[in-house]
C-alpha positions as CSV (number, residue, x, y, z in Angstrom):
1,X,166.6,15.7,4.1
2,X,170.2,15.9,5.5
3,X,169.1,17.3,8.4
4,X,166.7,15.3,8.6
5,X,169.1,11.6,9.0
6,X,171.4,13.8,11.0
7,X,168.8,14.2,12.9
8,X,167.6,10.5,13.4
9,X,170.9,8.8,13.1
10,X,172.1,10.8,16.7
11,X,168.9,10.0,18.0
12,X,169.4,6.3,17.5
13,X,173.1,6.7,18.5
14,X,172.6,8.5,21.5
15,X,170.3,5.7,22.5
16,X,172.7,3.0,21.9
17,X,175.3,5.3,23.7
18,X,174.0,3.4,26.8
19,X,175.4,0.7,26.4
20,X,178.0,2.0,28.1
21,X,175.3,2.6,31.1
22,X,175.7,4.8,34.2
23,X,177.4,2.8,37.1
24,X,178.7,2.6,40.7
25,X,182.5,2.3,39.1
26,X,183.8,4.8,36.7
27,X,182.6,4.6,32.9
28,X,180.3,1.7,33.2
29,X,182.3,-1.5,34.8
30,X,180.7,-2.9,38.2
31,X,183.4,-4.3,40.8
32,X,180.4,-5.1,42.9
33,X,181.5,-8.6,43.1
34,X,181.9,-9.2,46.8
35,X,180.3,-8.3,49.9
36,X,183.6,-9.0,51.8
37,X,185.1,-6.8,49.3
38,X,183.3,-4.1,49.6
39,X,184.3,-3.0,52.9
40,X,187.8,-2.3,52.0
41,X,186.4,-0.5,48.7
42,X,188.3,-3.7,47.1
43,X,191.4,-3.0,48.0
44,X,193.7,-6.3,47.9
45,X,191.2,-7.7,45.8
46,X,193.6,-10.1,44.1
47,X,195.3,-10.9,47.0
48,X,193.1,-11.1,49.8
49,X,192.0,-14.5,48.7
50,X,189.7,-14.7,52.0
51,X,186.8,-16.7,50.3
52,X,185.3,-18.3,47.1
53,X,184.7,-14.7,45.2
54,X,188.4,-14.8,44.7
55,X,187.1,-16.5,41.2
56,X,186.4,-13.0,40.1
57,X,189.3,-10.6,41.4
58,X,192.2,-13.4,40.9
59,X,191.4,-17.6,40.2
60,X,195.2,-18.4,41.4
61,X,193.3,-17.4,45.3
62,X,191.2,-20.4,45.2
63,X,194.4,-22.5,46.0
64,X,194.6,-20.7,49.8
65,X,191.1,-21.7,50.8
66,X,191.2,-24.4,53.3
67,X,187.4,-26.1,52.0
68,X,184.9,-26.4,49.4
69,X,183.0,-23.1,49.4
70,X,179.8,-21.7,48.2
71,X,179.1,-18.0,48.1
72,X,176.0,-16.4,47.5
73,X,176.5,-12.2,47.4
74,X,173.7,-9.6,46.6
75,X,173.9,-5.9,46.2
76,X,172.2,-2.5,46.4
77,X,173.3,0.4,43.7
78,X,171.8,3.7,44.3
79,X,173.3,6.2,42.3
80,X,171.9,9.6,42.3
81,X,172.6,12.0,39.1
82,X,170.7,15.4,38.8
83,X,170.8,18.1,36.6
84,X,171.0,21.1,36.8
85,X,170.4,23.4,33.7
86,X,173.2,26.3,33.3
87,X,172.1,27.4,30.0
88,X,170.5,25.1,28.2
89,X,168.4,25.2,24.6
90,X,165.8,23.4,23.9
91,X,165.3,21.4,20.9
92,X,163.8,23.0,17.7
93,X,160.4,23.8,17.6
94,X,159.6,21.8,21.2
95,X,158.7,23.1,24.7
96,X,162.1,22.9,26.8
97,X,160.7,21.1,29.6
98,X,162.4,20.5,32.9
99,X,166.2,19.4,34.3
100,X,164.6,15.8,34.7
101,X,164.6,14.5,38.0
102,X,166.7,12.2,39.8
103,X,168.5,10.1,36.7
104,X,169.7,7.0,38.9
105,X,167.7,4.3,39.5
106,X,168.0,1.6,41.9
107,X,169.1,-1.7,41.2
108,X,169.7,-5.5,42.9
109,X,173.3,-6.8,41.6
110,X,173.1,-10.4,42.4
111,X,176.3,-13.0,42.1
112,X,177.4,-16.4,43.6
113,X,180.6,-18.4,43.2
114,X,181.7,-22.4,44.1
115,X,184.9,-23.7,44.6
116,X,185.5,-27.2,44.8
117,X,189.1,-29.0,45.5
118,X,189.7,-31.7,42.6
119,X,193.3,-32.8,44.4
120,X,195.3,-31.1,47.4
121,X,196.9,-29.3,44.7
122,X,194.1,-28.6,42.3
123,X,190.8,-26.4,42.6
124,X,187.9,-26.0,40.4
125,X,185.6,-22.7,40.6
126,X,182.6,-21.3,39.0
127,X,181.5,-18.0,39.7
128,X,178.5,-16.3,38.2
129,X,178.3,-12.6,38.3
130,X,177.3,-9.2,36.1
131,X,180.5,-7.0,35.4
132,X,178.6,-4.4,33.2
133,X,175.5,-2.7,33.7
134,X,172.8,-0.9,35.3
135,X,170.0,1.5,35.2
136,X,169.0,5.5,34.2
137,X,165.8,7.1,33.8
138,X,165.0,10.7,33.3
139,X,161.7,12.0,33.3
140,X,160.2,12.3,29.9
141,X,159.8,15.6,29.5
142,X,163.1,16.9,30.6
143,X,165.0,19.5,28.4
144,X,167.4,16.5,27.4
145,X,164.8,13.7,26.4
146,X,165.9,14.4,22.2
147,X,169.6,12.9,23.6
148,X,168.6,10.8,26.3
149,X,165.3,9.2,28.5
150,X,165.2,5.8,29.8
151,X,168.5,3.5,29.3
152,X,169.1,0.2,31.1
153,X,171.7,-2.4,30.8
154,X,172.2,-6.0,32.0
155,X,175.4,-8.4,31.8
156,X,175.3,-12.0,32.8
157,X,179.0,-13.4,32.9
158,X,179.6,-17.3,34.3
159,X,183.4,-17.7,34.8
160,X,184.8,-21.7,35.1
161,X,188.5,-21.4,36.3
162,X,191.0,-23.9,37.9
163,X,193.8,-23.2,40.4
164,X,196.7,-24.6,40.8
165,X,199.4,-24.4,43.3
166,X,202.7,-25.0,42.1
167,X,204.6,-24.3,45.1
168,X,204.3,-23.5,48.8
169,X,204.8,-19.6,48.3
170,X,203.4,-19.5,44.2
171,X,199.9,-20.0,43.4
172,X,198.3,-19.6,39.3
173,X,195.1,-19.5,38.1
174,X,192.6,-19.2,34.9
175,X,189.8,-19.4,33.6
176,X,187.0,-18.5,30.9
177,X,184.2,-15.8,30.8
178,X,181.0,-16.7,28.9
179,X,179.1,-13.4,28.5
180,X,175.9,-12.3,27.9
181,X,174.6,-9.0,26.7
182,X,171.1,-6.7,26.5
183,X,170.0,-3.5,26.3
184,X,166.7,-1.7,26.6
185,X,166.9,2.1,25.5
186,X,164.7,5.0,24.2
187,X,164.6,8.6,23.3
188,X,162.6,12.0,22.4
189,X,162.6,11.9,18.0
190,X,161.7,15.7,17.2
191,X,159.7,15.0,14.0
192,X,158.8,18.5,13.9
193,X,162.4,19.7,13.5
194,X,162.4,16.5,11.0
195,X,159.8,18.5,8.9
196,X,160.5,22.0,8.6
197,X,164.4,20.8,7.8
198,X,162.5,18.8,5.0
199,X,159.8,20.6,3.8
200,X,160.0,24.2,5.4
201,X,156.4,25.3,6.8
202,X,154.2,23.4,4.7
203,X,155.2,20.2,5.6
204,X,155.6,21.1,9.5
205,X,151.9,22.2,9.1
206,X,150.8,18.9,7.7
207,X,152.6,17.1,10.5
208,X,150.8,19.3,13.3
209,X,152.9,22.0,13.8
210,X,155.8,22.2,16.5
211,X,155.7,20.0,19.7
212,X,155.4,16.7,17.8
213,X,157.6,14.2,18.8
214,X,157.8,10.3,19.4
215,X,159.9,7.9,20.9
216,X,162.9,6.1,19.4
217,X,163.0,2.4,21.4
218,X,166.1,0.1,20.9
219,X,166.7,-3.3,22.2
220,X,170.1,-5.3,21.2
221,X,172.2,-8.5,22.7
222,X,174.7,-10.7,21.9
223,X,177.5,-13.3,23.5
224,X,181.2,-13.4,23.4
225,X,183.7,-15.0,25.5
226,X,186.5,-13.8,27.2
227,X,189.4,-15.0,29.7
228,X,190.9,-14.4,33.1
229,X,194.2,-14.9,34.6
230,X,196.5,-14.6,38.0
231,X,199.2,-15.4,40.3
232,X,199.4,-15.4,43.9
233,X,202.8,-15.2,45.6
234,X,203.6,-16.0,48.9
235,X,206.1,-13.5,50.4
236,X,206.2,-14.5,53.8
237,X,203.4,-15.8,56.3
238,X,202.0,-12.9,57.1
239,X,202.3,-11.2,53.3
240,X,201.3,-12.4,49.9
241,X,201.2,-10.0,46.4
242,X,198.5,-10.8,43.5
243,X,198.3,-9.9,40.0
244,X,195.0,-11.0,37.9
245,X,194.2,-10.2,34.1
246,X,190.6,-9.9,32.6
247,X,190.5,-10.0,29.4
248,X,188.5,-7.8,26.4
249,X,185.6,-9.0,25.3
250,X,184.1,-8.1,21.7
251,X,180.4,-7.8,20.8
252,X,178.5,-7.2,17.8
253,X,175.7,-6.4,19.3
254,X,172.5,-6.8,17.0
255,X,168.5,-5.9,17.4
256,X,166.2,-3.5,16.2
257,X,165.0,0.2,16.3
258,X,161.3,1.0,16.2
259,X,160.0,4.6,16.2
260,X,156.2,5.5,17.8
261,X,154.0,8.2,17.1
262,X,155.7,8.9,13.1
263,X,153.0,11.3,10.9
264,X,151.9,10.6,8.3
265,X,153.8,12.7,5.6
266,X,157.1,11.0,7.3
267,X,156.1,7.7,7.1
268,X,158.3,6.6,4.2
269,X,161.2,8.1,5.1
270,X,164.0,5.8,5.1
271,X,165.6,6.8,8.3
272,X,162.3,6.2,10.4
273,X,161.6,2.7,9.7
274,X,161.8,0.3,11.9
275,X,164.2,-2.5,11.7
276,X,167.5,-4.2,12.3
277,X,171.1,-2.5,13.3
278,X,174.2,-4.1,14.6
279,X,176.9,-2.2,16.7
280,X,179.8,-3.5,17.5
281,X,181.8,-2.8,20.8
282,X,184.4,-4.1,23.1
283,X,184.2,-4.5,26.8
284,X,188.2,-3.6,28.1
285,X,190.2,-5.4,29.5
286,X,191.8,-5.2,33.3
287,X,194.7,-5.2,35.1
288,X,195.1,-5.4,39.1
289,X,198.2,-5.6,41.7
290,X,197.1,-6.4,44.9
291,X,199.5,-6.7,48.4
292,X,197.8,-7.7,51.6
293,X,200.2,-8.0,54.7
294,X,198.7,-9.4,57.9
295,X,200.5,-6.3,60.7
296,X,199.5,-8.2,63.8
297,X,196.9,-10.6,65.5
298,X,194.4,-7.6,65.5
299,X,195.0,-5.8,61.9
300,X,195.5,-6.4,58.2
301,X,196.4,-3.9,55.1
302,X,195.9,-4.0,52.1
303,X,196.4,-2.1,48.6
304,X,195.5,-2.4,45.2
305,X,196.0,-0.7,42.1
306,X,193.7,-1.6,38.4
307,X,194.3,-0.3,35.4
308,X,191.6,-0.3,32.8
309,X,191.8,0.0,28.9
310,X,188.7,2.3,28.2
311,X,190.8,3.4,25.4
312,X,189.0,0.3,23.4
313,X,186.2,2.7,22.9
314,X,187.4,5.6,20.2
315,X,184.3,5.4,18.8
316,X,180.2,3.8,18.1
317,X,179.4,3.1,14.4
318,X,175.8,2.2,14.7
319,X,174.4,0.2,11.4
320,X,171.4,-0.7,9.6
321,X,171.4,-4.7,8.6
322,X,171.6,-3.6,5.0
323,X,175.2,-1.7,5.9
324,X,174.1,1.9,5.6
325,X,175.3,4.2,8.0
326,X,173.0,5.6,11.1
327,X,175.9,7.2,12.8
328,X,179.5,7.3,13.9
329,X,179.8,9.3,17.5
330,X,182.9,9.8,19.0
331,X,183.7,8.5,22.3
332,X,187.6,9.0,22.7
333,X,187.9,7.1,26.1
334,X,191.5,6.9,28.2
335,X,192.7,4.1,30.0
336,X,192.0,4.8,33.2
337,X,193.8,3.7,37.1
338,X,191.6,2.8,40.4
339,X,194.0,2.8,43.3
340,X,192.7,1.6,46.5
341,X,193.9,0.7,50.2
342,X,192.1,-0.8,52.9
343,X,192.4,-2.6,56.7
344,X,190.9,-5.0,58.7
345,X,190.4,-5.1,62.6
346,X,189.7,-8.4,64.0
347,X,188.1,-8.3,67.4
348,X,188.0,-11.4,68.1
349,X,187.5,-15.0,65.9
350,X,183.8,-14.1,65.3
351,X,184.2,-10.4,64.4
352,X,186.0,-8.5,61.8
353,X,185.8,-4.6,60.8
354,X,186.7,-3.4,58.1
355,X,186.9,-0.3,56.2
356,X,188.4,1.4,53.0
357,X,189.2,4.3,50.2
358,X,189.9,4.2,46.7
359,X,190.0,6.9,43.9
360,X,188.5,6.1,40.4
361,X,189.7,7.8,37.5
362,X,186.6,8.6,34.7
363,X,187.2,7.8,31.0
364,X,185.4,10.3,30.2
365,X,186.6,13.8,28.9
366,X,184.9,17.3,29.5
367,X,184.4,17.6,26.0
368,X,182.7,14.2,25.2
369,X,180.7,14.0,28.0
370,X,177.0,12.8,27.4
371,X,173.7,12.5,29.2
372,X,173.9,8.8,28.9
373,X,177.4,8.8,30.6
374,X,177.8,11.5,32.7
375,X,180.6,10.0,34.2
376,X,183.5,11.4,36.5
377,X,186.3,11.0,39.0
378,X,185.2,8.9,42.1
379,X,186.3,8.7,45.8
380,X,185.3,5.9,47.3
381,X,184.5,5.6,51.5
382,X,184.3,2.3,52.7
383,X,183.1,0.2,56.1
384,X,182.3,-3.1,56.4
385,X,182.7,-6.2,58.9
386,X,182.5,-9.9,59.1
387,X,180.6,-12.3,61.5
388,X,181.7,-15.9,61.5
389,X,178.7,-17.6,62.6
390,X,180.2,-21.3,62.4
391,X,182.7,-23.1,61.4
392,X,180.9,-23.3,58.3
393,X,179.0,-20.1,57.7
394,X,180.1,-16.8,57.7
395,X,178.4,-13.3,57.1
396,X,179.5,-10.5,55.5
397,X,178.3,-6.7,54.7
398,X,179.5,-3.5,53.8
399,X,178.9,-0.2,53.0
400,X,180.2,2.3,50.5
401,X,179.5,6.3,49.6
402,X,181.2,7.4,46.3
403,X,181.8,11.5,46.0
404,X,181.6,11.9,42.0
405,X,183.2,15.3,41.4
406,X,181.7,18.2,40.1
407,X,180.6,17.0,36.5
408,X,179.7,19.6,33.6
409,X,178.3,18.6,30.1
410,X,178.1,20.7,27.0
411,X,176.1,18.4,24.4
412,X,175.5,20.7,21.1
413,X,173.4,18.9,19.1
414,X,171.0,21.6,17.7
415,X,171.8,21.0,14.2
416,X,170.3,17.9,14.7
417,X,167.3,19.0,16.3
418,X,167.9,17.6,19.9
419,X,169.0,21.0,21.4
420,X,172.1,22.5,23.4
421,X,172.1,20.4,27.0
422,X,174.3,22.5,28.9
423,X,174.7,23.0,32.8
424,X,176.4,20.4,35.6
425,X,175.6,17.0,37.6
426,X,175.5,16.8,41.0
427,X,176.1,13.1,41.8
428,X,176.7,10.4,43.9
429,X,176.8,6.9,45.0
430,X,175.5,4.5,47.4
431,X,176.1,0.7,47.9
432,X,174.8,-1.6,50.0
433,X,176.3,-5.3,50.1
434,X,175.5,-8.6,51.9
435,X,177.1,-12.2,51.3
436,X,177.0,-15.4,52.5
437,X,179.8,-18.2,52.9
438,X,178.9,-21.6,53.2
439,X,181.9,-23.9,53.9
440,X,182.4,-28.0,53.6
């Protein structure tokens, strides 16, 4: 019977694991936020100040933009994630089955932002935006589906913030983040494993025999709120420095586990019924210095360097409503830096290029490593450009390829009857952004 709840609680944890999802930035933040961002790979970001998404990257920039704005940005993430098995086990008493595809899935990352100016002095912004989150799917049969199979995510964050600019050289600005969180998840139960643990042979007969499995489905949400913070100083005309604060934000996330496909002779068992859990976990918080230094007419630099507290997430204790105990997996995250620099080349007052690097330190450690999150160091290769169509409208788009380096995983979880996933990733990265800038 140990084995057993082992057996189920790491099934149910494993699924929750992704809330933590598989994204284009390291560990499972999105910095997607901008389409005229994107071609400097965000470096600058709270100091470039160039248009309304400033909300996100650093409030205090809304004070340098010269009208109301509207910005409307959307976004392609492709990630690509594929396994390849080095060594693997399969799970007791079930067919191994395959290295399970291509694990990244496609997804739309839509945001918009306003700013409006209350006095010369005095700006109001809302911005509206989705800073964790995204998609994984691996095919159901693959050697891993006991730890992981399909895992999605979605955030939805609305940010209010004022500026204000308390002298010609020193801008500030703050504001608060109302945020919204769900997850859809499932994975691979091994009831067979389940039986023979409890009931040797005889009981593994009377559920079929080996190869009988179902699905563990999870769903959860919750809200929280949050707060942002920054200043923007003026160093000389052509040079400004930013600094911008996100804050944590703490969930307690709650919904309910249901389990398919259960035989009969398991059906009372306490660890397979369906009902309510609650997991708590905190989003980290963020730190970002930003310069941007206009060189000449023709090009700008900039730099940036973020610093993220992933150490918030030591651990996931997963809970039944009734307080038992499902499972407590250890996570053991570091805080982690994303430095960045990037220029722009202005052709002439319609067009700009732009283009950018940045390297992303993982949270992650080798040895905690998981098919839900298997996450690693990122170098990011930006290009981008700007086309001022008007007076009032202006287009922007970018591209970005992130290198993930050479990822391993060695997930033991035999004992629980979800096998030995070992072997590496071969992954990478693609972004597509777009945004329009309406100005009045």
């Amino acid at each position: 019977m140990m084995f057993k709840q082992k057996m189920l609680g790491l099934s149910v944890a494993s699924a929750l694991l992704v809330l933590s999802g598989n994204v284009a930035a390291s560990g499972f933040a999105l910095i997607e936020q901008s389409g005229s961002g994107l071609g400097n790979a965000f470096a600058g970001g709270a100091a470039s100040a160039e248009d309304a998404s400033t909300i996100f990257f650093n409030p205090a920039g809304m004070s340098r933009l010269s009208s109301n704005q509207v910005a409307v940005v959307g976004s392609l993430i492709q990630p690509s994630m594929k396994f390849n098995n080095t060594g693997s086990t399969g799970a007791a008493l079930q067919t191994p089955g395959g290295n399970g595809g291509d694990a990244g899935s496609l997804a739309f990352l839509p945001n918009a932002y306003l700013v409006m100016e209350i006095n010369p002095k005095l700006r109001f912004g809302l911005g509206i935006n989705s800073p964790f989150g995204l998609q994984t799917q691996y095919d159901a049969n693959w050697i891993g589906r006991f730890q992981a199979v399909n895992s999605k995510i979605q955030t939805i964050n609305v940010n209010p913030a004022l500026s204000y600019q308390v002298t010609d050289a020193l801008s500030l600005g703050a504001g608060l983040n109302y945020q919204q969180i769900t997850g859809d998840l499932s994975s691979a139960v091994n009831y067979s494993a389940a039986a023979f643990a409890a009931g040797g042979g005889g009981l593994l007969t009377a559920v079929g025999g080996p190869n009988v499995a179902g699905i563990s489905s999870i769903s959860g949400s919750d809200a929280a709120w949050g707060y942002n913070f920054g200043g923007l100083l003026k160093l000389s005309d052509a040079t400004r420095i930013g600094a911008a604060y996100r804050s944590k934000i703490k969930y307690n996330m709650t919904g309910t586990v249901s389990f398919s496909g259960v035989p009969a002779p398991l059906a009372g068992a306490p660890t397979l019924q369906n009902g309510a859990i609650t997991l708590p976990i905190t989003m980290p918080d963020t730190f970002s210095l930003s310069g941007f230094h206009q060189l000449n007419d023709k090009w700008d630099l900039m730099t940036d360097a973020t610093w993220t507290g992933w150490s918030v997430l030591q651990q996931l204790q997963i809970n039944r409503a009734t307080g038992a105990n499902v499972q407590t997996v250890p996570e053991n995250w570091k805080n982690t830096w994303r430095v960045s620099a990037g220029a722009n080349y202005h052709y002439n007052e319609q067009w700009t290029a732009r283009t950018g690097i940045a390297l992303d330190q993982t949270p992650v450690s080798d040895a905690y490593r998981t098919a839900r999150i298997p996450d690693n160091n990122r170098t990011w290769l930006s290009v981008g450009g700007q086309y001022k169509a008007s007076k009032t409208s202006t287009f922007d788009f970018g591209y970005a390829h992130l290198f993930v380096g050479n990822t391993t995983i060695s997930q033991n979880q035999a004992l629980a009857g979800a096998g030995f996933l070992l072997g590496t990733y071969n992954s990478s990265v693609d972004i597509v952004s777009a945004q329009y800038t309406y100005s009045f």
